[in-house]
N, CA, C and O of each residue as an XYZ file, in Angstrom:
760
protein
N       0.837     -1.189      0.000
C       0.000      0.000      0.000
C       0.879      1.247      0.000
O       1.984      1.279      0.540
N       0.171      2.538     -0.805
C       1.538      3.619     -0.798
C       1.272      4.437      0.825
O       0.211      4.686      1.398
N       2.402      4.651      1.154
C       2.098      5.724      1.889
C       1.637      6.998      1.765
O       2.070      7.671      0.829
N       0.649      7.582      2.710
C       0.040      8.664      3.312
C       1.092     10.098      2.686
O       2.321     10.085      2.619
N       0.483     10.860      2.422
C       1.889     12.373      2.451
C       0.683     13.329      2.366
O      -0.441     13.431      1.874
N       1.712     14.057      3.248
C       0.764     15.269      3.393
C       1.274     16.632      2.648
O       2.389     17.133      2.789
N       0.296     17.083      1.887
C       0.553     18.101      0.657
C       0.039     19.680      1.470
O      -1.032     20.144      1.860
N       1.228     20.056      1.448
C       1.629     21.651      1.791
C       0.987     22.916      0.422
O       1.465     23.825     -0.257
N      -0.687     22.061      0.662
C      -0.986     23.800     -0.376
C      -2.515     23.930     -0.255
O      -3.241     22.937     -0.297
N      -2.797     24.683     -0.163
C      -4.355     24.998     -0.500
C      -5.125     24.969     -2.181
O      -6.300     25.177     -2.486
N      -4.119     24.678     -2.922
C      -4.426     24.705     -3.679
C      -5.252     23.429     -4.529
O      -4.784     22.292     -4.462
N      -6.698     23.742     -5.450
C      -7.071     23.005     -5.779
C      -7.056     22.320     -6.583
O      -7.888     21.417     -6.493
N      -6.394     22.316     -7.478
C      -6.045     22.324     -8.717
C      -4.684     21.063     -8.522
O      -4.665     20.027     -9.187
N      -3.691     21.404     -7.552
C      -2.531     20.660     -6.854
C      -3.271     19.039     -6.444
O      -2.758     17.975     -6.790
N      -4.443     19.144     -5.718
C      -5.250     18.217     -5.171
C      -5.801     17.698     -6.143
O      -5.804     16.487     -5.924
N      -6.219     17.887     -6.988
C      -7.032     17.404     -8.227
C      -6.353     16.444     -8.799
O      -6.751     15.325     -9.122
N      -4.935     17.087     -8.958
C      -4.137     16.490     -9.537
C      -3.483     14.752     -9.324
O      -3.270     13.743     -9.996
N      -3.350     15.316     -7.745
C      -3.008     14.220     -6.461
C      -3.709     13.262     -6.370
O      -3.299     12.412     -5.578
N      -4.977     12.974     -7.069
C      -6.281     12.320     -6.843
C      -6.112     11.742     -7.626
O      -6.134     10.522     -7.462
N      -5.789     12.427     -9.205
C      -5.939     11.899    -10.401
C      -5.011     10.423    -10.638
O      -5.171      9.446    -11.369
N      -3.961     10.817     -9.611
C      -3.119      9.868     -9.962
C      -2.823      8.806     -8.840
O      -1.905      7.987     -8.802
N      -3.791      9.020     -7.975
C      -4.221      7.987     -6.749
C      -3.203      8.230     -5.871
O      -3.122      7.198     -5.206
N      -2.426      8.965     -5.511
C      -1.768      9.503     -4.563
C      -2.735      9.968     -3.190
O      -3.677     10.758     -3.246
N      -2.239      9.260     -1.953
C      -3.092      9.154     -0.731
C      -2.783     10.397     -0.008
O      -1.736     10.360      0.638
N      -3.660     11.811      0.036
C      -2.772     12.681      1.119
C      -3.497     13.635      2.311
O      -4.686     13.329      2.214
N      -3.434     14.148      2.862
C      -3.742     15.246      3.792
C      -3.319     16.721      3.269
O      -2.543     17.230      2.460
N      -4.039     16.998      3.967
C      -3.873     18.934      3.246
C      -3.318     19.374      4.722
O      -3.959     19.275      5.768
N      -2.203     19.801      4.603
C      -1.694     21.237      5.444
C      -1.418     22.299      5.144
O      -0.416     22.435      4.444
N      -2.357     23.747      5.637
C      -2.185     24.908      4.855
C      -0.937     25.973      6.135
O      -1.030     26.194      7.342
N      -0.167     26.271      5.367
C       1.280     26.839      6.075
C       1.492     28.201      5.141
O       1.801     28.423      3.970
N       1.120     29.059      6.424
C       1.429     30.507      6.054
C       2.806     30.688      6.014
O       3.509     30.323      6.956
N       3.376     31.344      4.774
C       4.778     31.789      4.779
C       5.295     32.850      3.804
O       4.716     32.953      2.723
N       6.393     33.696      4.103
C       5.766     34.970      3.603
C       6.635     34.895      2.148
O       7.855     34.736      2.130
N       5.885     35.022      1.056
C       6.191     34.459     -0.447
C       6.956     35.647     -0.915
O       6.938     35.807     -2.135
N       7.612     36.498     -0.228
C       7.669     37.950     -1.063
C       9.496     37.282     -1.189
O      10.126     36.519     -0.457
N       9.854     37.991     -2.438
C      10.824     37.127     -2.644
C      11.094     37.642     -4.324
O      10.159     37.667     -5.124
N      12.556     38.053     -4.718
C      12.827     38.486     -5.877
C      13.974     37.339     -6.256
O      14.425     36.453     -5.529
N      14.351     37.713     -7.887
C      15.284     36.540     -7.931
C      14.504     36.326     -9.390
O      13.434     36.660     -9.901
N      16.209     35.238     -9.900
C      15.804     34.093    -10.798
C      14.353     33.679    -10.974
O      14.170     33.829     -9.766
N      13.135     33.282    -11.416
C      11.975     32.201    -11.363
C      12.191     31.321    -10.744
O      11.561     31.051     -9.722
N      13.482     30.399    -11.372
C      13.948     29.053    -11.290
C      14.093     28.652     -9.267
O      13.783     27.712     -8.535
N      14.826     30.191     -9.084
C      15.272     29.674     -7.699
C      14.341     30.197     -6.800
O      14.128     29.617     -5.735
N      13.692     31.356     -7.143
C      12.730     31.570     -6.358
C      11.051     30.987     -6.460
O       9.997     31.536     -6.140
N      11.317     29.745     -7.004
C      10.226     29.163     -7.006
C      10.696     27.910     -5.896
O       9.928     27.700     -4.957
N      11.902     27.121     -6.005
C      12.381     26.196     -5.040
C      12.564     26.746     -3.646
O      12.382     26.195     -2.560
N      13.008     28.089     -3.969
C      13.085     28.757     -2.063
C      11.582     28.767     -1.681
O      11.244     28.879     -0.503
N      10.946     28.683     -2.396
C       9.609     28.953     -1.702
C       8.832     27.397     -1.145
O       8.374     27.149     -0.029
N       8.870     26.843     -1.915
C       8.779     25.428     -2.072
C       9.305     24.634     -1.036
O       8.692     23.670     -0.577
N      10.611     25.061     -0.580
C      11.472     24.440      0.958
C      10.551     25.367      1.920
O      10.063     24.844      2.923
N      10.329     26.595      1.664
C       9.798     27.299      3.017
C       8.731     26.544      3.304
O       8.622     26.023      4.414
N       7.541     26.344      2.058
C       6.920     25.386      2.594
C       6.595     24.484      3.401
O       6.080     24.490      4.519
N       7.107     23.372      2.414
C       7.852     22.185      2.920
C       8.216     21.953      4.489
O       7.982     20.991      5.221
N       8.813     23.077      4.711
C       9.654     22.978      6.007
C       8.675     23.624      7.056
O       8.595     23.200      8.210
N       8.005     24.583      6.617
C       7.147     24.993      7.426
C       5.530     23.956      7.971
O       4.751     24.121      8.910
N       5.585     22.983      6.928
C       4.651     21.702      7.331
C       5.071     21.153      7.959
O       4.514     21.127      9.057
N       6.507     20.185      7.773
C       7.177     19.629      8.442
C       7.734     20.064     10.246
O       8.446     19.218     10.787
N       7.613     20.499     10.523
C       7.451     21.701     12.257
C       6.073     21.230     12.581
O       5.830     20.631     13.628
N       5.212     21.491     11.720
C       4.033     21.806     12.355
C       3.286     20.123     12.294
O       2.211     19.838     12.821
N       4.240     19.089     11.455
C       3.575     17.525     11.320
C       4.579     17.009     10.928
O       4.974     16.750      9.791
N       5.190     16.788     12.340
C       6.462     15.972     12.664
C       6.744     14.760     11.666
O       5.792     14.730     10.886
N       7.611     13.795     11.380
C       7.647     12.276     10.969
C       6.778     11.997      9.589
O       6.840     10.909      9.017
N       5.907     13.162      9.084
C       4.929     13.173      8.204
C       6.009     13.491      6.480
O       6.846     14.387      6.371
N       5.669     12.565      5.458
C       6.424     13.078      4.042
C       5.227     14.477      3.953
O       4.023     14.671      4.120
N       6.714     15.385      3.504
C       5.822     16.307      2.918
C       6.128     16.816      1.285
O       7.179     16.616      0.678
N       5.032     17.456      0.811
C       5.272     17.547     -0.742
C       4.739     19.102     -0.180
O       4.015     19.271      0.801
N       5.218     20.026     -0.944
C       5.054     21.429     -1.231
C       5.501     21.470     -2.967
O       6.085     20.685     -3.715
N       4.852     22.892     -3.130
C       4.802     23.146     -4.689
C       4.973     25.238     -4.336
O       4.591     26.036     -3.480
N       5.719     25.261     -5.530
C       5.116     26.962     -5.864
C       5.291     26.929     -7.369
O       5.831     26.099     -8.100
N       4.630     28.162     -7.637
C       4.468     27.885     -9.376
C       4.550     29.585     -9.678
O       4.065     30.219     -8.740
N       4.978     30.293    -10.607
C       5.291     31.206    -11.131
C       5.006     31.596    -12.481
O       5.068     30.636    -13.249
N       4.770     32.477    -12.920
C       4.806     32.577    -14.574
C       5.534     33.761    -14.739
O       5.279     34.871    -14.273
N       6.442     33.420    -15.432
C       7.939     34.570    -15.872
C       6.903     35.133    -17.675
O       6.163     34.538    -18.458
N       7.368     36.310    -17.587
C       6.738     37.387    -19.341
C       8.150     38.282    -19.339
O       8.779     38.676    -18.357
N       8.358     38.418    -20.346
C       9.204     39.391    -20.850
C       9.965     40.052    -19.300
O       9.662     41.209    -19.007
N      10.810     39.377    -18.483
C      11.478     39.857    -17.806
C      10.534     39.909    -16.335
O      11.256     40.275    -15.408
N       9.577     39.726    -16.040
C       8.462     39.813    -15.115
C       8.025     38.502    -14.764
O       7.882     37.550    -15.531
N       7.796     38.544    -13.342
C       7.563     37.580    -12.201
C       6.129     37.841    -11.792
O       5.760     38.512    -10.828
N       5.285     37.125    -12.788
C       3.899     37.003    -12.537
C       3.255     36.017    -11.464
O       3.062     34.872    -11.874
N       2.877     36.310    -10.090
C       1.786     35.128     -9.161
C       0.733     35.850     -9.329
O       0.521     36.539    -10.326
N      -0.166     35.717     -8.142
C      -1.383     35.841     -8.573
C      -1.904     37.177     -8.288
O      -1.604     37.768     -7.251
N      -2.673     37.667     -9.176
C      -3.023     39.087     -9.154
C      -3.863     39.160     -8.135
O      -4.592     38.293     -7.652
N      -3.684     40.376     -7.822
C      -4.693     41.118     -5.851
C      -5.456     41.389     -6.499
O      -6.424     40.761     -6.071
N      -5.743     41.905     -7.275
C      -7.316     42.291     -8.233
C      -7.646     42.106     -9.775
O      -6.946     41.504    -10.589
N      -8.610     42.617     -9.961
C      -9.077     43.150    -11.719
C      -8.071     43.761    -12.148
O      -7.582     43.360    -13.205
N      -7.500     44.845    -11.493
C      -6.334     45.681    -12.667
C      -5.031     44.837    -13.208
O      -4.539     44.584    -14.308
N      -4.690     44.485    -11.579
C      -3.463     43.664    -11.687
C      -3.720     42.362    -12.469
O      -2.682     41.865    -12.905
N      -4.689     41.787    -12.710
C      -5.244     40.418    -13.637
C      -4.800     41.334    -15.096
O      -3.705     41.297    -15.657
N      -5.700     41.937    -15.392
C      -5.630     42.800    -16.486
C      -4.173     42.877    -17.138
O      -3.605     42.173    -17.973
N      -3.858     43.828    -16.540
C      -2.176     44.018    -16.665
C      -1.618     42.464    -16.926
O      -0.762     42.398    -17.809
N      -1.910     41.458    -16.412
C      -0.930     40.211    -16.228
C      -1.565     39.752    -17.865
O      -0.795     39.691    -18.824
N      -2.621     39.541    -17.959
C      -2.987     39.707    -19.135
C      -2.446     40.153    -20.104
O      -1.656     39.454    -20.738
N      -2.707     41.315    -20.433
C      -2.197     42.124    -21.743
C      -0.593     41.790    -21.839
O      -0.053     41.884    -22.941
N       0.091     41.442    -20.808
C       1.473     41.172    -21.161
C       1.893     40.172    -21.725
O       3.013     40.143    -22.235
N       0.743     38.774    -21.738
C       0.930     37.451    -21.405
C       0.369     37.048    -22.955
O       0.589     36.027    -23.606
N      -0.500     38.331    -23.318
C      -1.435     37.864    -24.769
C      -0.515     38.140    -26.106
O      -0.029     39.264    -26.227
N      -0.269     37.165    -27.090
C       0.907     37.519    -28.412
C       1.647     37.304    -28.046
O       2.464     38.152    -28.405
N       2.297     36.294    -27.146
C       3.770     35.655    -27.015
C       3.889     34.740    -25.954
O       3.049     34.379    -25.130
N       5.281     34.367    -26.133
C       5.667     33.341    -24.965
C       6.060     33.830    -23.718
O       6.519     34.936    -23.429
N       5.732     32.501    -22.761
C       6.038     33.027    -21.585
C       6.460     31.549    -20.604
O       6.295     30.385    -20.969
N       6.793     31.823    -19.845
C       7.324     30.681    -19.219
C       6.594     30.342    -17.858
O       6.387     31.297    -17.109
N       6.143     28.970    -17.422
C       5.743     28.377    -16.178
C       6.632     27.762    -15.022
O       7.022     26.600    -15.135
N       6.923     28.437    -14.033
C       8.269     27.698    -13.747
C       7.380     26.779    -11.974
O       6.762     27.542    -11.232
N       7.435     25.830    -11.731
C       7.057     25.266    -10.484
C       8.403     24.682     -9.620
O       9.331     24.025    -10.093
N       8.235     25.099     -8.278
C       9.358     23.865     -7.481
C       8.743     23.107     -6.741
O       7.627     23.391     -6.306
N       9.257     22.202     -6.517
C       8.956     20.955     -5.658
C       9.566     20.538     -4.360
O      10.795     20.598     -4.392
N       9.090     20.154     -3.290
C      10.165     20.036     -2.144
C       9.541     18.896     -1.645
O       8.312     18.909     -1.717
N      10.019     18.007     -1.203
C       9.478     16.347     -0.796
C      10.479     16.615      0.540
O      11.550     17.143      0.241
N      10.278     16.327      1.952
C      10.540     16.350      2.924
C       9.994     15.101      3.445
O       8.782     15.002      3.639
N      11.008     13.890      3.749
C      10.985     12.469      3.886
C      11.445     12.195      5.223
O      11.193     11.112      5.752
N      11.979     12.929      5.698
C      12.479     12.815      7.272
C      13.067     13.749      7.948
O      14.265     14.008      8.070
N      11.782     14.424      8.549
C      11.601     15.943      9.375
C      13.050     16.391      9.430
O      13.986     16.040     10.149
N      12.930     17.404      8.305
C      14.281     18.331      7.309
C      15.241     17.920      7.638
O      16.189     18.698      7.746
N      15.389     16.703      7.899
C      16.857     16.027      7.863
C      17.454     16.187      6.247
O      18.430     16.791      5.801
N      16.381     15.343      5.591
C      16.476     14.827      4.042
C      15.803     15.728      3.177
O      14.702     15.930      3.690
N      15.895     16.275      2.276
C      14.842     16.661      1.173
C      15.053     16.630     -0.248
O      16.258     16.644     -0.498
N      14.622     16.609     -0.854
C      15.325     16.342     -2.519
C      13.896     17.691     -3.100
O      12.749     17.714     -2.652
N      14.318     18.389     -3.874
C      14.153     19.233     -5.047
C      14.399     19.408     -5.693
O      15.532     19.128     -6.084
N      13.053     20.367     -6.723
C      13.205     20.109     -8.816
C      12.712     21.088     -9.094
O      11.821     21.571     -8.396
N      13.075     21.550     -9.992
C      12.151     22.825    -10.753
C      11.660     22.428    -12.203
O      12.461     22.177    -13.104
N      10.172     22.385    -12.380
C      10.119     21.990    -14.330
C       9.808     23.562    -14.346
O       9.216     24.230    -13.499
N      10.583     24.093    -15.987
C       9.577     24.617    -16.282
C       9.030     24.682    -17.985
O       9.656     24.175    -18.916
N       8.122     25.200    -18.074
C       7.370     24.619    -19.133
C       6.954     26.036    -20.372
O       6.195     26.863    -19.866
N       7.308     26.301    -21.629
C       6.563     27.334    -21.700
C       5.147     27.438    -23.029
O       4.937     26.548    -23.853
N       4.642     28.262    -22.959
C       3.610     28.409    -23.115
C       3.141     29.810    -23.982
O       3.752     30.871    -23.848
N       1.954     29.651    -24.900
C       2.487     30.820    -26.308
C       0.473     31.020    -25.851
O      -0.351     30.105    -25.858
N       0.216     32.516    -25.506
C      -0.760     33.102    -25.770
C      -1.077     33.487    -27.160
O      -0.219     33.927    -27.925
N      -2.421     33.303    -27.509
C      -2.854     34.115    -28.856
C      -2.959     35.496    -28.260
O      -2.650     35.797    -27.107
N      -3.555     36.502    -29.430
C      -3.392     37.351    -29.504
C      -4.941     38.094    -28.986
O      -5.905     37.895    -29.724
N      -5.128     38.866    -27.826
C      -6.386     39.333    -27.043
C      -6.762     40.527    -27.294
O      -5.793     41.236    -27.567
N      -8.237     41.335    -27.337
C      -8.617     42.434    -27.669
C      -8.872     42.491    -25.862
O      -9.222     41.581    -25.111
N      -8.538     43.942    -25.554
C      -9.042     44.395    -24.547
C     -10.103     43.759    -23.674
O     -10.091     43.427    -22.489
N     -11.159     43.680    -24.761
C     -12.654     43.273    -24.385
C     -12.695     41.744    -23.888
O     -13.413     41.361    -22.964
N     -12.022     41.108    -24.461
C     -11.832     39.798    -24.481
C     -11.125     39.414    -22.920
O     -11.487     38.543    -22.129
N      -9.837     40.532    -22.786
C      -9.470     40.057    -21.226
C     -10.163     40.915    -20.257
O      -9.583     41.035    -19.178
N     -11.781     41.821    -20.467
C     -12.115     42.252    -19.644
C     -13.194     41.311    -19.335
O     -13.836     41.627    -18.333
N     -13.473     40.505    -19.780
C     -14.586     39.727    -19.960
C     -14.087     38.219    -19.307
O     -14.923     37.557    -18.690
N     -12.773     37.738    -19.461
C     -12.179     36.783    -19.128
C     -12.128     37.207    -17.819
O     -12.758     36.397    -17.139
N     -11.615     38.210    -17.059
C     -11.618     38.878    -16.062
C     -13.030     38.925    -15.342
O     -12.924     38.852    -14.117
N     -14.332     39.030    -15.818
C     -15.554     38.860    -14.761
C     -15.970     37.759    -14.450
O     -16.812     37.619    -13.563
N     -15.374     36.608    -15.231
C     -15.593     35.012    -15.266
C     -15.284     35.034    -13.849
O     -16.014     34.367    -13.116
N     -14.283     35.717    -13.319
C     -13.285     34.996    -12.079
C     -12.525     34.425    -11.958
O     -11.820     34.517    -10.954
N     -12.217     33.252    -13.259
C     -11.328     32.583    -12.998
C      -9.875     32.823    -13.006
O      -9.165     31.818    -12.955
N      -9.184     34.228    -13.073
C      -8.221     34.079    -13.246
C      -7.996     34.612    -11.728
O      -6.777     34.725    -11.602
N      -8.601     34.966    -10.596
C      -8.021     35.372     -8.904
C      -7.733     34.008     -8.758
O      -8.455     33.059     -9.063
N      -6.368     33.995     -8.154
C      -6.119     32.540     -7.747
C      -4.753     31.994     -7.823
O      -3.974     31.559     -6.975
N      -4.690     32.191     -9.417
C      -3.928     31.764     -9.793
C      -2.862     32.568    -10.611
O      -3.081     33.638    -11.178
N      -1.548     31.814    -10.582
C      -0.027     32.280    -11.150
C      -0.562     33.098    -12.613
O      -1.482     32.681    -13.316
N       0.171     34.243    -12.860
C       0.083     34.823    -14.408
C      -1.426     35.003    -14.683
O      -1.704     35.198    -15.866
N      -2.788     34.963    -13.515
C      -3.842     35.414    -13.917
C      -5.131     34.397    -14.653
O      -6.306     34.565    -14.978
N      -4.201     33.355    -14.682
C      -5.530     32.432    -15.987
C      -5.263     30.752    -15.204
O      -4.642     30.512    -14.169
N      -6.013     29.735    -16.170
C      -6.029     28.314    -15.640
C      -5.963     27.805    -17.094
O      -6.690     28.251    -17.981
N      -5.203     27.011    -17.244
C      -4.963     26.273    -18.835
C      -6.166     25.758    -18.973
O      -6.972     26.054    -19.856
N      -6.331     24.872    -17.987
C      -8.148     24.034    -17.519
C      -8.803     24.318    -17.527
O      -9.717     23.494    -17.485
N      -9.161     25.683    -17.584
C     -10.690     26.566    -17.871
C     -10.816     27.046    -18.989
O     -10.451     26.493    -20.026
N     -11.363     28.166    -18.897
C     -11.644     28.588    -20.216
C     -10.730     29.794    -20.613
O     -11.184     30.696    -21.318
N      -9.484     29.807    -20.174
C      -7.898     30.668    -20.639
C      -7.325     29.045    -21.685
O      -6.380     29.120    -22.470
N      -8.071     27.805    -21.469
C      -7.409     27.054    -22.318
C      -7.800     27.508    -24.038
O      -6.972     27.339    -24.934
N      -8.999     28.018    -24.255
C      -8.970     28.819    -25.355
C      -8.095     29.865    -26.096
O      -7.996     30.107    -27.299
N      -7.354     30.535    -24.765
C      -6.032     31.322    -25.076
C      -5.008     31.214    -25.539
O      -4.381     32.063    -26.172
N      -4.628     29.854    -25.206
C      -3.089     29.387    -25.418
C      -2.743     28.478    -26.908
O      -3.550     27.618    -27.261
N      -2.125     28.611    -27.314
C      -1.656     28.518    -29.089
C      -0.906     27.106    -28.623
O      -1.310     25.994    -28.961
N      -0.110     27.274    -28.052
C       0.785     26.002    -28.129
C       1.486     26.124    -26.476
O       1.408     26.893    -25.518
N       2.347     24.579    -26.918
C       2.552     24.266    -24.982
C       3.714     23.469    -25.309
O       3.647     22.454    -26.002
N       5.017     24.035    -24.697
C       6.296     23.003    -24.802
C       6.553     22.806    -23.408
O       6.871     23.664    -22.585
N       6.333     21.251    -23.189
C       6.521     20.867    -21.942
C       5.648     20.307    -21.158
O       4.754     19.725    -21.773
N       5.568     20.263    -19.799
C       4.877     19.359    -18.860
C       3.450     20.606    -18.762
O       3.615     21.727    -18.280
N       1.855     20.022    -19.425
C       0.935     20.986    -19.023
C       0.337     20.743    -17.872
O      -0.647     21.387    -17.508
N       1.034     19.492    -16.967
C       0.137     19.054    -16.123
C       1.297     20.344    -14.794
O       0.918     20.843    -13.735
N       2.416     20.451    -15.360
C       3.029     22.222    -14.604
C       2.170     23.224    -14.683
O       1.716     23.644    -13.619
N       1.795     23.770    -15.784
C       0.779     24.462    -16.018
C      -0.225     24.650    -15.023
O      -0.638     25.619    -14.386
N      -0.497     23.415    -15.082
C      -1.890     23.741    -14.154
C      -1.508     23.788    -12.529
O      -2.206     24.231    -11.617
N      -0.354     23.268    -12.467
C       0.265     23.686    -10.954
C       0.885     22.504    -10.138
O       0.962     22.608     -8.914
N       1.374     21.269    -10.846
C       2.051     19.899    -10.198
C       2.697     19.430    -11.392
O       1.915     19.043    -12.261
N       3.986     19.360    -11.675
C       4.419     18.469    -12.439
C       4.338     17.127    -12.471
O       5.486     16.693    -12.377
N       3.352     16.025    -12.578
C       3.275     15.069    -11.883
C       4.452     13.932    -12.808
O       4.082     12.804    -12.483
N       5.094     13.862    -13.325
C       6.170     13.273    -14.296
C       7.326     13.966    -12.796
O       7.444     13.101    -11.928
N       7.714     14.636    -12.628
C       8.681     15.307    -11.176
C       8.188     14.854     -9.844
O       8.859     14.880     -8.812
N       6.950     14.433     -9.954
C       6.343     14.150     -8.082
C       6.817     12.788     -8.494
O       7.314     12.256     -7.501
N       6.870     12.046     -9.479
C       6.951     10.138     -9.338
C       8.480     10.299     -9.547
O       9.326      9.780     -8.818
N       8.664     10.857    -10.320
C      10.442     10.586     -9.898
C      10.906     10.536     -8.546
O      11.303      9.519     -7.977
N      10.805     12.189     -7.851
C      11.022     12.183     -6.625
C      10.300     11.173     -5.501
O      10.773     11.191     -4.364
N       9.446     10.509     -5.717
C       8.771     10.008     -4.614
C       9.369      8.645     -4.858
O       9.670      7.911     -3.917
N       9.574      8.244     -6.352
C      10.150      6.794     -6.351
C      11.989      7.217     -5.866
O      12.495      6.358     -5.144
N      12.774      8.249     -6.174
C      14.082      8.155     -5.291
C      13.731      8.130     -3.673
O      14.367      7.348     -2.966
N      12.893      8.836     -3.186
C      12.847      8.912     -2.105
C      12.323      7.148     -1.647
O      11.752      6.951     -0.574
N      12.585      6.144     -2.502
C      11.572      4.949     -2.272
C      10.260      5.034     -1.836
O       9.764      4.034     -1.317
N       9.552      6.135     -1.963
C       7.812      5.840     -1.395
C       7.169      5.774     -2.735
O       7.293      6.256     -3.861
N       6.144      4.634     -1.821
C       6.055      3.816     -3.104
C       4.595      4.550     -3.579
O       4.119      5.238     -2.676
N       3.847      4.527     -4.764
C       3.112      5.082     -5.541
C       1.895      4.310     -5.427
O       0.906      4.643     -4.773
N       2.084      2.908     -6.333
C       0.316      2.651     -6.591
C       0.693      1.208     -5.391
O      -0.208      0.445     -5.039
């Protein structure tokens, strides 16, 4: 039988994922303060250990999996917009070109003695948006929430032209990176 792990996110989309692929877990939600400049690459893994580590304190002896996810545009470190404007804005930058998804991973196997981490990232080509189109995408709702403003899985999957790489990053778990790491760490899967 696989073992139990408890997943460091509130996120739903992370869980969805976790399900999909019969992975057994618990939710621990761990406040930690995300503000943080830098690389994508590394400031998606520093965040990912803060996590991680911040579950691990609070659920001793417990594997933990943490995630953070990012979307890099033309030089810019897109999470999730505080409002309509800031959606907007993340928008119009994101529409007519590429942009990059970057996620880290932190697996904590024996209370922060051990941890192994990964970063995928994946990128991703917007079509081209009229104003109206991301003001309207914008009253849906679906883009508060989430990294760079949108969800590949909803209806921003109409947006996107093409996808090099892991889309199951995209949506916020590399799950091709969680079975690697979980099979080095020997915990076993199905």
């Amino acid at each position: 039988m696989a073992e139990k792990i408890m997943l460091a996110s509130g996120s739903p989309r992370r869980r969805d994922l976790l399900q999909t692929i019969g992975i057994d877990f618990d939710i621990c939600l761990c406040e930690v303060d995300e503000t943080q400049s830098g690389k994508p690459e590394i400031v998606v893994q520093q965040l990912a250990i803060k996590k991680a580590q911040a579950a691990s304190y609070t659920h001793p002896g417990r594997i933990i999996l943490a995630a953070d996810t990012l979307v890099y545009a033309n030089g810019n470190s897109l999470g999730k917009p505080k409002d309509a404007s800031e959606a907007f804005n993340m928008l119009k930058l994101l529409q007519g070109t590429w942009h990059q998804v970057f996620t880290g991973i932190c697996l904590i196997v024996d209370d922060n003695k051990n941890y192994k981490t990964a970063v995928e990232m994946t990128r991703v080509q917007f079509v081209s948006l009229e104003d109206a189109e991301i003001s309207a995408y914008i009253k849906s709702g679906e883009p508060f929430g989430k990294a760079g403003a949108y969800a590949i899985q909803g209806i921003a999957g109409m947006f996107i032209s093409r996808i090099e790489g892991s889309y199951s990053n995209v949506v916020g778990l590399p799950l091709h990176v969680i079975k690697t790491l979980l099979e080095e760490a020997r915990i076993k899967l199905l």
